[in-house]
N, C-alpha and C positions, 0 to 999 in steps of 0.2 A: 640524430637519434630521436625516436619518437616518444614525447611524456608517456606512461600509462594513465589510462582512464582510471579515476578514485570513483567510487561508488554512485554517486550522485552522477558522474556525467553518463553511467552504463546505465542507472536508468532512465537517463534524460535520452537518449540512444534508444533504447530499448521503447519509449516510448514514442518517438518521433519513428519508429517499424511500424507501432501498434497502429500507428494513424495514416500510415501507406497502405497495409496490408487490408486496413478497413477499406480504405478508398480502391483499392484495386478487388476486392471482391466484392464492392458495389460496381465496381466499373464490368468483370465477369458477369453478374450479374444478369446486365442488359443484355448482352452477347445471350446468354443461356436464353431470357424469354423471349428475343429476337429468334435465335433457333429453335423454339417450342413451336413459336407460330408460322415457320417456314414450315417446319412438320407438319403440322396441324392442316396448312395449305395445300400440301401436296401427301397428304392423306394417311401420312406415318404414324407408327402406334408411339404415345410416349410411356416411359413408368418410368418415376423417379418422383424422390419427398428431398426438400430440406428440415432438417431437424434443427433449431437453436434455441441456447435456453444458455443458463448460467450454471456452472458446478462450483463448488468450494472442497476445499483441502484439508485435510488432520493432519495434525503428528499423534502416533501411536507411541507410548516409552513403557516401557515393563512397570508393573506398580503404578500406573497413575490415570487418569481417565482421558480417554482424547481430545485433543485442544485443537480449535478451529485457528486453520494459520494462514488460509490464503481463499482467495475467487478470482476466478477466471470465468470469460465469454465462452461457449464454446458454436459450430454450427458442422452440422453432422450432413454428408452427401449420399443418400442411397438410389443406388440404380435398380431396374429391376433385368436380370441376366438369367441368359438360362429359365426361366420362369422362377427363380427365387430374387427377393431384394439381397441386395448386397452393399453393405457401409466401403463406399467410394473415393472420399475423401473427408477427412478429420482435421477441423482447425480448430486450435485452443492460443486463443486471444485476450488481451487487455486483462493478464496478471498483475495480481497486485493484494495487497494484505488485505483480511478478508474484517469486515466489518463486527468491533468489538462485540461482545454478548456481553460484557461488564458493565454496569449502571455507574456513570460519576455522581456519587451525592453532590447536591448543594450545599457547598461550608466558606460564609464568610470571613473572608482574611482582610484584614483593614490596608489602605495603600502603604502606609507605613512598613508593614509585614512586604509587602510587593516588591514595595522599593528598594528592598534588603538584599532582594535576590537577583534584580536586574546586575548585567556584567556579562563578560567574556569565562569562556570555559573553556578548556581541551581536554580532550580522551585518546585514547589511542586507536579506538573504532571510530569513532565520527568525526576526529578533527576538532577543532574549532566551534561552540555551542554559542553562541548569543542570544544571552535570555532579556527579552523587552518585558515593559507591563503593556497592559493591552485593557484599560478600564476596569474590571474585578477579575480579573484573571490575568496570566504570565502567557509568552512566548518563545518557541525554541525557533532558532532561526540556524537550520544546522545543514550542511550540504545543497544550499542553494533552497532549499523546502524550508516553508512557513509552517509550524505546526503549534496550534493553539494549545495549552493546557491549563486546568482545572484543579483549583484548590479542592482535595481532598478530606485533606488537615492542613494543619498551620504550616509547614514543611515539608507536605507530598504533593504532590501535583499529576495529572493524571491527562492521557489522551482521552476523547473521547470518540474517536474513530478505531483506536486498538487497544489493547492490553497491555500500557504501556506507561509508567509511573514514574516520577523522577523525583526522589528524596536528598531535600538541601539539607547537609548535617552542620552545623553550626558551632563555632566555637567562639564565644565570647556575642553572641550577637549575629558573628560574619562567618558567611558561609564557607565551609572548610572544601567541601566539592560535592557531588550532586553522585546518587546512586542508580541508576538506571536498571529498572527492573521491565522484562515482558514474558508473563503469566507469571506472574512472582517471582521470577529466577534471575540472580544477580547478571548482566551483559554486558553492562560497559559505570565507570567511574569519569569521572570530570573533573579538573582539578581549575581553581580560578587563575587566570591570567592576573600579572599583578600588575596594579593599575598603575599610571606613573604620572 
C-alpha cells in the first residue's frame, strides 16, 4: 500500500511539474519558430502574439478588505482565425505565495532571548517545527523548507516573504508553544517536544 504524500512532498511534486512544464514549453517553443520560418519560406500568412506576464491572487471575505494570497506565471496563446484573434491556449505556472506587502520592523532580541526559543516543535498542520538561531534572527525548519524569521518583539517573530508570524508564549522563562498566525488569523499551535 502506497504512503500518502504530506504537504511538503505535493509541493516538492508539484514543483518538480513546474520545472518540466517550463522546459517543455521552451522545448515547443523552438518547434513553433522553426514552423514560422518554414511559413515565412514558403510564403504563408502568420498571425499569432504570445502574451506572458505574472498575475497574483485575493481572498475576498465579507466585512474585511482583500488580502493578496498567491502569484503565479502565466503565458497566454492567441491565434488569428476567421480574421479575429482568438486566446488559444492558457498556461498558468510556477504558483506559489504571493510576496508579503507587510514591513518586518527591525527589533533587537539579544542571543540569550534566541536561544530560548531554539528546540523541536509539533502541530497538527505542519508536523514537526525545528526552530535554529541563525545569528540575529531564528529559523523554522518545517516540512523539508528552510524559512528564515524575524524578531518583531521579544516573542514574535515574523516571515519576511509572507504574512506570516509566530508567537512563543512563555511560561516561566520556557516557551509553552508557539502561535502561528497569517494575516493575523490564528492557523496552527505548536507544542515543544520534550527534551530528554
Amino acid at each position: 500500500m502506497k504512503t500518502p504524500l504530506n504537504l511538503s512532498e505535493h509541493r516538492k511534486a508539484i514543483d518538480a511539474l513546474d520545472e518540466q512544464i517550463v522546459r517543455l514549453l521552451n522545448e515547443r517553443t523552438k518547434h513553433v519558430l522553426e514552423i514560422g520560418h518554414l511559413k515565412r519560406k514558403n510564403g504563408e500568412e502568420i498571425y499569432g502574439a504570445v502574451l506572458s506576464g505574472e498575475h497574483v491572487f485575493f481572498v475576498l471575505e465579507a466585512g474585511k478588505p482583500p488580502r493578496l494570497d498567491g502569484h503565479a506565471r502565466y503565458v497566454h496563446l492567441w491565434l488569428k482565425r476567421d480574421g479575429d484573434f482568438k486566446m488559444a491556449r492558457i498556461l498558468s505556472i510556477d504558483h506559489g505565495p504571493a510576496t508579503s506587502t507587510v514591513a518586518t520592523p527591525a527589533f533587537p532580541v539579544s542571543s540569550a532571548v534566541l536561544d530560548r526559543y531554539v528546540g523541536t516543535f509539533t502541530s497538527q498542520k505542519f508536523g514537526e517545527l525545528f526552530v535554529v538561531r541563525e545569528g540575529d534572527h531564528l529559523a523554522l525548519d518545517v516540512g523539508g523548507k528552510h524559512r528564515p524569521v524575524y524578531p518583531s518583539d521579544v516573542t514574535t517573530f515574523t516571515m519576511r516573504d509572507r504574512d506570516v508570524s509566530f508567537q512563543f508564549v512563555l511560561s516561566n522563562g520556557t516557551p509553552e508553544k508557539i502561535i502561528v498566525r497569517e494575516h493575523g488569523e490564528l492557523v496552527d499551535e505548536a507544542l515543544p517536544v520534550a527534551r530528554k
